[in-house]
C-alpha positions in Angstrom: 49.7 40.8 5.3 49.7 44.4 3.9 47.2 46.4 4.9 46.4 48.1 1.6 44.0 45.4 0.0 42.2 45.7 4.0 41.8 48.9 3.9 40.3 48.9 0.2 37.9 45.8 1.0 36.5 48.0 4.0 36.2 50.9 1.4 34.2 48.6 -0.6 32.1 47.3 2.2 31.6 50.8 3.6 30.4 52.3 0.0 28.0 49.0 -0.2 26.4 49.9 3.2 26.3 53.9 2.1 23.8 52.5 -0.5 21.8 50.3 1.8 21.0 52.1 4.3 20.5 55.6 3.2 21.1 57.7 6.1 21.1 57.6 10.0 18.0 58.2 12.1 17.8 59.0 15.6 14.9 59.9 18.0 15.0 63.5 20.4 12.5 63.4 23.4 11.3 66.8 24.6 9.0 67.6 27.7 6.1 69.9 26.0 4.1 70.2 28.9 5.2 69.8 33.1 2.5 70.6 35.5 2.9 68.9 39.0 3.5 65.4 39.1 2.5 64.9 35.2 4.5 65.2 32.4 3.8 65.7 28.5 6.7 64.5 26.0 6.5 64.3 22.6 9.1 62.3 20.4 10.7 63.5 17.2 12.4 61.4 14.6 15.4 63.1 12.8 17.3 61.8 9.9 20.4 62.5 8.8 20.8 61.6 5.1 23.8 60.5 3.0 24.3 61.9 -0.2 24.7 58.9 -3.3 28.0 60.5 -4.5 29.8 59.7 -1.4 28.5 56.3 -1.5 30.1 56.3 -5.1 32.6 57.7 -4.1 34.1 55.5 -1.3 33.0 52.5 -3.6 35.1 53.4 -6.3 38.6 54.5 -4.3 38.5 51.1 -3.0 37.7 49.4 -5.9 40.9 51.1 -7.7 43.0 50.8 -4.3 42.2 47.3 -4.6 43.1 46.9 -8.6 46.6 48.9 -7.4 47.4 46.8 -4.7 47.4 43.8 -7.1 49.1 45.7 -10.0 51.9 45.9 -7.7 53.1 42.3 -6.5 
């Protein structure tokens, strides 16, 4: 089996899931406060975004790797 057509299917899966899920987030746990045997932490959420384009982007180079792959048998 070539590995072209694979390699544009996971494009196409991997733009799809660019659009669902719209970024990453991840939590960061600092100590605020220490004093003896208690403790004070405070948890931050972060998120790390992705932009659209690259989600249109990757979508659309493996929808034309795809169409190429085909065009070629």
């Amino acid at each position: 089996m070539k590995t072209t057509p694979l390699i544009a299917v996971f494009l196409i899966i991997l733009g799809v899931m660019i659009f669902a899920y719209k970024g990453v987030t991840y939590t960061t746990r600092d100590k605020t406060m220490d004093f003896g045997p208690f403790q004070v932490s405070t948890e931050q959420k972060h998120t790390i975004p992705f932009a659209p384009i690259a989600g249109i982007t990757v979508l659309i180079g493996g929808a034309v790797l795809l169409i190429l792959s085909f065009k070629s048998k």
